[in-house]
DSSP file (Angstrom, degrees, kcal/mol; ACC not computed):
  #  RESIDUE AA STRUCTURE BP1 BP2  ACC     N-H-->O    O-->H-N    N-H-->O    O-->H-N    TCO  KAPPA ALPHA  PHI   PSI    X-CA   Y-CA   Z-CA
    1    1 A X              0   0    0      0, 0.0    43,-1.0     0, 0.0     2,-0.4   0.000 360.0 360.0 360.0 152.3   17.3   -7.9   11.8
    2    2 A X  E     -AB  43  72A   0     70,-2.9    70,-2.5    41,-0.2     2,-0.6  -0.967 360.0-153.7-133.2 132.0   15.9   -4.6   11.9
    3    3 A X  E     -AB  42  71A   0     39,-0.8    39,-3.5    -2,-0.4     2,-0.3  -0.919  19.2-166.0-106.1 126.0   14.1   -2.6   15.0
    4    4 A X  E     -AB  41  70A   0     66,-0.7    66,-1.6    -2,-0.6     2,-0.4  -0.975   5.7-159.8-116.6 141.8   11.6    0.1   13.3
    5    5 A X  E     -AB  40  69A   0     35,-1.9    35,-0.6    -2,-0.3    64,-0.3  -0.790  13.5-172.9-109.4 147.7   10.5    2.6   16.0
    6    6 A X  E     +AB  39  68A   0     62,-2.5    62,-1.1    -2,-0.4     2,-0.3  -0.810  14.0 171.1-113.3  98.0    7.0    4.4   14.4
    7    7 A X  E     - B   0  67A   0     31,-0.7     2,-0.4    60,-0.2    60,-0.2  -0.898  34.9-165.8-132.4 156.9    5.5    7.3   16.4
    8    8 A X  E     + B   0  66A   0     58,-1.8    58,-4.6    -2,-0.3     2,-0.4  -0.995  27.6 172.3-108.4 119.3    3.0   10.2   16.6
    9    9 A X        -     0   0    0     -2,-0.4    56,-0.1    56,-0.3    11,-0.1  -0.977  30.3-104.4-117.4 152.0    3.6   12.7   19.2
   10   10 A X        +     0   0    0     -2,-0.4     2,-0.5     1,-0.0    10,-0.3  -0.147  27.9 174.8 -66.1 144.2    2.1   15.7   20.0
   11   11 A X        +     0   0    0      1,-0.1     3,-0.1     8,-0.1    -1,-0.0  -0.931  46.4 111.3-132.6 110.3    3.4   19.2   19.4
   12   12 A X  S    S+     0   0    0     -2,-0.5     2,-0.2     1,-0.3    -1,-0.1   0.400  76.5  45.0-121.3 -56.8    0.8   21.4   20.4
   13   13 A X  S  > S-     0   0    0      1,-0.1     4,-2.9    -3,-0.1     5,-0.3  -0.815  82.7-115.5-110.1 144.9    2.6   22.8   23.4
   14   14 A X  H >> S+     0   0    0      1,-0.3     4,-1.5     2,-0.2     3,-0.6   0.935 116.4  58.2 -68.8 -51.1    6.0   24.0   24.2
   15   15 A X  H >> S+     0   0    0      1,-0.2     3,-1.2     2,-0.2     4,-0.6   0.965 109.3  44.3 -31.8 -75.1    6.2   20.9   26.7
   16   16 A X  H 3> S+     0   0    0      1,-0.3     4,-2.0     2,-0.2    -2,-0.2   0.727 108.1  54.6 -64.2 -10.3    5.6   18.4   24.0
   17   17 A X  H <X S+     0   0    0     -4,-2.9     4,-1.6    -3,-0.6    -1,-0.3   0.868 104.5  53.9 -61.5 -43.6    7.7   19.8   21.6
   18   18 A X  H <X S+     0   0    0     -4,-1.5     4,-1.0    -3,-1.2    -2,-0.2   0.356 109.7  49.5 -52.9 -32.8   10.2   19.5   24.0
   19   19 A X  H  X S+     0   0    0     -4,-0.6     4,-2.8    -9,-0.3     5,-0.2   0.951 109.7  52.0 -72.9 -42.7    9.3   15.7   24.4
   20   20 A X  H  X S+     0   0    0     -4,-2.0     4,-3.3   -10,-0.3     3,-0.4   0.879 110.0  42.4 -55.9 -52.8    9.4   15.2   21.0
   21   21 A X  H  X S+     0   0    0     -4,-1.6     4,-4.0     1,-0.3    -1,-0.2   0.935 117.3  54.8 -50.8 -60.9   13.0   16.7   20.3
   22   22 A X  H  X S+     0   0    0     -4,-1.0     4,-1.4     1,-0.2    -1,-0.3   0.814 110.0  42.3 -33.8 -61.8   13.9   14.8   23.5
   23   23 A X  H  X S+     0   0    0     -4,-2.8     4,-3.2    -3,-0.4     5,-0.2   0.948 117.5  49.0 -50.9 -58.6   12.5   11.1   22.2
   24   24 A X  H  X S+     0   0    0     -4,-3.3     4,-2.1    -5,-0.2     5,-0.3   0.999 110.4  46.7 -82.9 -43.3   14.0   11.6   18.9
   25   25 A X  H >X>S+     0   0    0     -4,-4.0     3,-4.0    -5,-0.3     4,-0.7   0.841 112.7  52.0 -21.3 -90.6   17.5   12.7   20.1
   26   26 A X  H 3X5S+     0   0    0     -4,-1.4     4,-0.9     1,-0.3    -1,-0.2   0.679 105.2  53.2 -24.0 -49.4   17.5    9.9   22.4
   27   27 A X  H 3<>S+     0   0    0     -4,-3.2     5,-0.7     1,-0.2    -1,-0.3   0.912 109.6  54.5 -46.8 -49.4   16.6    7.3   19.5
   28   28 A X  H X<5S+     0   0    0     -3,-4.0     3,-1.6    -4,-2.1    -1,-0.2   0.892 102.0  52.1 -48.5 -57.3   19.5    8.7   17.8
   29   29 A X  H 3<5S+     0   0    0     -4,-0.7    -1,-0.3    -5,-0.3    -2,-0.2   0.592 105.2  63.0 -51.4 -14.6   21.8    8.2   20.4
   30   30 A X  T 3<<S-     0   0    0     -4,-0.9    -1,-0.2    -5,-0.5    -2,-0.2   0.693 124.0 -94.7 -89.0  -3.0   20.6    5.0   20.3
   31   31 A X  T < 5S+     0   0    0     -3,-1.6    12,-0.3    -4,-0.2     2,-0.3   0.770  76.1 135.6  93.1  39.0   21.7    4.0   16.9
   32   32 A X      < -     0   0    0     -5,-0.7     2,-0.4    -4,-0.2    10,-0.2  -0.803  31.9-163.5 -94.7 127.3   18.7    4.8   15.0
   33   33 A X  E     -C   41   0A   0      8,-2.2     8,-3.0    -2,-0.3     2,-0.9  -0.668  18.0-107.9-119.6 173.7   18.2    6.4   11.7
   34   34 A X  E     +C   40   0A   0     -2,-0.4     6,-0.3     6,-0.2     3,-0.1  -0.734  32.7 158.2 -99.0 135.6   15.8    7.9    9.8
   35   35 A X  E    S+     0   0A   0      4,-3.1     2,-0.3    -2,-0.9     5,-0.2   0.772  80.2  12.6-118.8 -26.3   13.9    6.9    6.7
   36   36 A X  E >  S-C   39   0A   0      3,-1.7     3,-1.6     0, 0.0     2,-0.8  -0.944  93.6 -82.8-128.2 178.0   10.9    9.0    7.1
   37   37 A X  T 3  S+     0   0    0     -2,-0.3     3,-0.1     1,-0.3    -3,-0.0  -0.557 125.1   8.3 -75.3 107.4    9.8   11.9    9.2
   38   38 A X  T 3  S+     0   0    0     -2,-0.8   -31,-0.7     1,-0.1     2,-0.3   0.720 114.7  89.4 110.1  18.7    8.5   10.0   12.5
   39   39 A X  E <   +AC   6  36A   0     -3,-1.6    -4,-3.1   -33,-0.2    -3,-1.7  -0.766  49.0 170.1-165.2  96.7   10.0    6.2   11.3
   40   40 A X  E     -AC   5  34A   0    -35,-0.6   -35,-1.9    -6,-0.3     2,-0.3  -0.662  14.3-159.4-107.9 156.6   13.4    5.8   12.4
   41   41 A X  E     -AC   4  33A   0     -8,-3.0    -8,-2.2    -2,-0.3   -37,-0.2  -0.983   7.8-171.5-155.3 147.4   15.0    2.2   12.1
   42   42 A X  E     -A    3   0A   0    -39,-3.5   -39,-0.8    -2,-0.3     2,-0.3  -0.717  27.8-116.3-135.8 157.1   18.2    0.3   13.9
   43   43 A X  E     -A    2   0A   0    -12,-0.3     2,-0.2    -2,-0.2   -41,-0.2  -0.867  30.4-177.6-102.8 166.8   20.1   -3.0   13.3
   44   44 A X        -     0   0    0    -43,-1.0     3,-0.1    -2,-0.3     6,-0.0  -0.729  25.5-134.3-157.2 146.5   19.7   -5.5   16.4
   45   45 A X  S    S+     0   0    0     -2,-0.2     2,-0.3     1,-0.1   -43,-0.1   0.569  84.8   1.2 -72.6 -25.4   21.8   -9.0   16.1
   46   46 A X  S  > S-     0   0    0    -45,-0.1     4,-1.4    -3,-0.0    -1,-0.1  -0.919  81.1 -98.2-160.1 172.2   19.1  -10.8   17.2
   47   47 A X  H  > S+     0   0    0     -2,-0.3     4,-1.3     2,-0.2     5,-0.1   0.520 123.7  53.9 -91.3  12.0   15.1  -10.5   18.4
   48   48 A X  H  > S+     0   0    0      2,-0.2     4,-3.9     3,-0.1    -1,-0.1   0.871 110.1  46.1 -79.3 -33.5   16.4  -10.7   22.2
   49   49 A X  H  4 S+     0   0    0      2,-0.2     4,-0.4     1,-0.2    -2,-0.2   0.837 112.0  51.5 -60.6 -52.7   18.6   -7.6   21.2
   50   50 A X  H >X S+     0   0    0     -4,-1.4     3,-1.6     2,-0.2     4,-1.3   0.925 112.8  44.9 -57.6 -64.7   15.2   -6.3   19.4
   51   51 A X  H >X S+     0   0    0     -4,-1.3     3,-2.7     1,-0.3     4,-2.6   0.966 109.3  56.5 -64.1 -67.5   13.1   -6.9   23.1
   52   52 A X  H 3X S+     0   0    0     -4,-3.9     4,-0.7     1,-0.3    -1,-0.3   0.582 109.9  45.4 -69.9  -3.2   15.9   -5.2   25.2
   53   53 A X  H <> S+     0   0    0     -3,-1.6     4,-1.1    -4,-0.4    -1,-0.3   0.558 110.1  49.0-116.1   8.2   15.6   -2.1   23.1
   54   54 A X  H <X S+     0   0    0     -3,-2.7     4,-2.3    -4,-1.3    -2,-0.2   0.682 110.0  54.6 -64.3 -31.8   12.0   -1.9   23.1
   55   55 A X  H  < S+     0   0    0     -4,-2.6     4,-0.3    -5,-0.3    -2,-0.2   0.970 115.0  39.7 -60.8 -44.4   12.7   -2.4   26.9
   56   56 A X  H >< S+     0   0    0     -4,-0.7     3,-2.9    -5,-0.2     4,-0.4   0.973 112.1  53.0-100.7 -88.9   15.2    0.8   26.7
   57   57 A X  H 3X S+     0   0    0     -4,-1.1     4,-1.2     1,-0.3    -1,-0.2   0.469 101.7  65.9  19.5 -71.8   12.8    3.0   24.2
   58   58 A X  T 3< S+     0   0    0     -4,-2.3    -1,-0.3     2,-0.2    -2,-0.2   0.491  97.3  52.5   7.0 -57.0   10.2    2.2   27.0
   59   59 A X  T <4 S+     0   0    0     -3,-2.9    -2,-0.2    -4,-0.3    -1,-0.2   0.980 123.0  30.4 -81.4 -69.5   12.5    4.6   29.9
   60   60 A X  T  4 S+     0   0    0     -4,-0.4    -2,-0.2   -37,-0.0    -1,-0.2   0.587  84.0 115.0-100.1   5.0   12.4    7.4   27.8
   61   61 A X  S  < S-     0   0    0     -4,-1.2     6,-0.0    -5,-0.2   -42,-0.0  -0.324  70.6-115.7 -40.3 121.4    9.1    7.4   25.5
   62   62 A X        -     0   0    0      1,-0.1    -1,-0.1     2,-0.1   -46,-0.0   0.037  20.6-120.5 -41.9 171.0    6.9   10.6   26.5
   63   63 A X  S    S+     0   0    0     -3,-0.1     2,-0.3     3,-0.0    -1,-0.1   0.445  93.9  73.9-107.6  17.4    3.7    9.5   28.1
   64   64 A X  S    S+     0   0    0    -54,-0.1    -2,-0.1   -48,-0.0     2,-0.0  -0.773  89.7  15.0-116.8 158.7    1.5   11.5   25.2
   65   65 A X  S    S-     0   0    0     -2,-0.3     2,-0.5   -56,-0.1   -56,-0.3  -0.202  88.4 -54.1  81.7-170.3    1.3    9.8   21.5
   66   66 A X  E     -B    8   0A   0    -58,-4.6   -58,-1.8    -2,-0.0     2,-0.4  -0.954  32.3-176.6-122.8 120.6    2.0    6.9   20.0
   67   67 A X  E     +B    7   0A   0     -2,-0.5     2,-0.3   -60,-0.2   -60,-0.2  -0.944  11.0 178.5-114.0 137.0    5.0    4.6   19.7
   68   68 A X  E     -B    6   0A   0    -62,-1.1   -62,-2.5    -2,-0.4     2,-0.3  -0.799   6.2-167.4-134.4 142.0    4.8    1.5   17.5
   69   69 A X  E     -B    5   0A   0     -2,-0.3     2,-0.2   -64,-0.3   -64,-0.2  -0.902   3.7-175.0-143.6 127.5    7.8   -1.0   17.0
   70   70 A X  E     -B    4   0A   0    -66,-1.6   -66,-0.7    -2,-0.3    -2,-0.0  -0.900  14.7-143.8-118.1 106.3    8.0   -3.5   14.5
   71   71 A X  E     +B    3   0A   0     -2,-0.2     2,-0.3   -68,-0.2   -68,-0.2  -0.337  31.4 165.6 -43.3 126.3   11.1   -6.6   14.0
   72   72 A X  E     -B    2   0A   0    -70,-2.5   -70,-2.9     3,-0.0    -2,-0.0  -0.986  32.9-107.3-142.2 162.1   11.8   -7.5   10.4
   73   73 A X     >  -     0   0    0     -2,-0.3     4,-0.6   -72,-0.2     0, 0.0   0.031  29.3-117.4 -53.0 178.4   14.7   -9.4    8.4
   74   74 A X  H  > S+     0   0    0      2,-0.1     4,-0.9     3,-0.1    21,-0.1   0.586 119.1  53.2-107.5   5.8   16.9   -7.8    6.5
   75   75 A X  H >> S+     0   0    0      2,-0.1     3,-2.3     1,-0.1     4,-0.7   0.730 107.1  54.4 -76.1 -87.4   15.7   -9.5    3.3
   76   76 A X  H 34 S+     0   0    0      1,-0.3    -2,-0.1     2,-0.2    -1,-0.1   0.540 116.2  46.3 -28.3 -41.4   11.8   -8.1    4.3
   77   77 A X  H 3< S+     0   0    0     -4,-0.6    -1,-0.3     1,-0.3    -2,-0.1   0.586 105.9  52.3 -87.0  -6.7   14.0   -4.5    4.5
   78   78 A X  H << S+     0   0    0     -3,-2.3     2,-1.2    -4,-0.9    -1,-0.3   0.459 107.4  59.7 -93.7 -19.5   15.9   -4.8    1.2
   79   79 A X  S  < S+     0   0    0     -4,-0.7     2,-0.4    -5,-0.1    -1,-0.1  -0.426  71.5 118.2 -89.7  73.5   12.3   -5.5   -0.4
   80   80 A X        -     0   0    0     -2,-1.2     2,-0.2    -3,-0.1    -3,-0.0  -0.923  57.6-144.9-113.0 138.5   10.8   -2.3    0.5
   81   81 A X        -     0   0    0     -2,-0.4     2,-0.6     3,-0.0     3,-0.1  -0.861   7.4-139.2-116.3 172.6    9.9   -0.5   -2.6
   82   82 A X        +     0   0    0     -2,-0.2     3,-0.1     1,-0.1    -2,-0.0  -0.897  22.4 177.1-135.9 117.8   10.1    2.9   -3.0
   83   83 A X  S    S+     0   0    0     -2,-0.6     2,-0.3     1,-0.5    -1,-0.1   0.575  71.2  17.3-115.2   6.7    7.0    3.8   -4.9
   84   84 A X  S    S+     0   0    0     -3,-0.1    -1,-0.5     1,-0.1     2,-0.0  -0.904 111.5  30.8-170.1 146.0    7.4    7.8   -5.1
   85   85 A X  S    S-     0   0    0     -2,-0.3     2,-0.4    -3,-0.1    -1,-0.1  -0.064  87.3 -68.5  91.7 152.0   10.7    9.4   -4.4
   86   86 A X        -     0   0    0      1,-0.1    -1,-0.1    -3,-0.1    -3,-0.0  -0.857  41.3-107.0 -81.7  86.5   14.2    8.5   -4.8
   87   87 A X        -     0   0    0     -2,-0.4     2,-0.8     1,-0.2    -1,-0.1   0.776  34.1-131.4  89.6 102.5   16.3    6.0   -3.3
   88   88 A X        -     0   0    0      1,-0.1     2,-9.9     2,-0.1    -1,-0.2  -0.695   7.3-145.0-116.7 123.7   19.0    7.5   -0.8
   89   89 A X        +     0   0    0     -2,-0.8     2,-0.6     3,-0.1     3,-0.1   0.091  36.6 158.3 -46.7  46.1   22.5    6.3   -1.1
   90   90 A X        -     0   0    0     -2,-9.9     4,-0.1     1,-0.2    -2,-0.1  -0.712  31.3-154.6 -91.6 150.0   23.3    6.4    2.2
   91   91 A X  S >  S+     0   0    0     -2,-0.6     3,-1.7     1,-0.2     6,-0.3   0.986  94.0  53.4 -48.6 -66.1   26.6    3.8    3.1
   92   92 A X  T 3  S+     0   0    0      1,-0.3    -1,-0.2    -3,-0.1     5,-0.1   0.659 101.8  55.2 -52.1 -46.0   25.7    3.3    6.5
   93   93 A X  T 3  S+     0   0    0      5,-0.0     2,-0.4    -3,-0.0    -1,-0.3  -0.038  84.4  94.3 -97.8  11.4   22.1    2.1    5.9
   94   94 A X    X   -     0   0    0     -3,-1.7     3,-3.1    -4,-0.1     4,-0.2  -0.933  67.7-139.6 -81.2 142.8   22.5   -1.3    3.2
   95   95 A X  G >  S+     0   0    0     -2,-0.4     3,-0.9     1,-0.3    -4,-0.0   0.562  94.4  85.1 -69.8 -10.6   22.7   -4.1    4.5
   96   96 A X  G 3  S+     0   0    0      1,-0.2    -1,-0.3     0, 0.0     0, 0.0   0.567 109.2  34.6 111.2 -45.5   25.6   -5.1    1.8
   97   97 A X  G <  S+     0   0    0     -3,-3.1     2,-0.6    -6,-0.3    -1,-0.2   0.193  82.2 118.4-120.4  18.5   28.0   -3.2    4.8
   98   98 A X    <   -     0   0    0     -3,-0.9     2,-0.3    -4,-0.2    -5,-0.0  -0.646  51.4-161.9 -85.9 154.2   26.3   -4.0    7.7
   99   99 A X        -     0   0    0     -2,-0.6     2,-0.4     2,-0.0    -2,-0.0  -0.719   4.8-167.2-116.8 154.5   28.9   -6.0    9.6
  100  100 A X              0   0    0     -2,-0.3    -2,-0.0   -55,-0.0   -55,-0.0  -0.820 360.0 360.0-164.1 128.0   27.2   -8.3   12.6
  101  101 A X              0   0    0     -2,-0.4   -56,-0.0     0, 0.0    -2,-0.0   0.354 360.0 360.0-125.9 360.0   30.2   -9.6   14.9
């Protein structure tokens, strides 16, 4: 199962810039990667796993913008198609080596 974080936040001002860098760090540190600019995505074992790191997102989301979360398998995330662009080969990110213990 896969947790995808989606957000808009504002950069206008040197504060929210400052959230933003701050939010997306943090996501990272959370075990989150990216697949597009603003759409970072994580594996979770399970959808309780999924709620408790919406719960944790939650603590450090800025209070300006928009954050969106959506659960999916990981068959729903090996049929994404890629309909412009290429494909990136990254290890870490098929499910083929994700490992679930």
């Amino acid at each position: 199962m896969r947790l995808m974080v989606m957000f808009d936040l504002p950069v206008e001002t040197s504060e929210q810039r400052k959230n933003y860098r701050k939010f997306r760090k943090k996501l990272i540190n959370e075990g989150f990667m990216m697949i597009q600019y603003s759409i970072y995505v994580r594996v979770c074992v399970s959808k309780q796993a999924a709620g408790f790191m919406e719960k944790r997102i939650t603590e450090f989301a800025p209070n300006e913008g928009i954050i969106q979360t959506m659960t999916i398998t990981e068959k729903q995330y090996n049929d994404m198609h890629f309909l412009a662009g290429e494909f990136k080969k990254e290890v870490k990110n098929l499910s083929n080596r994700t490992v679930i213990l």
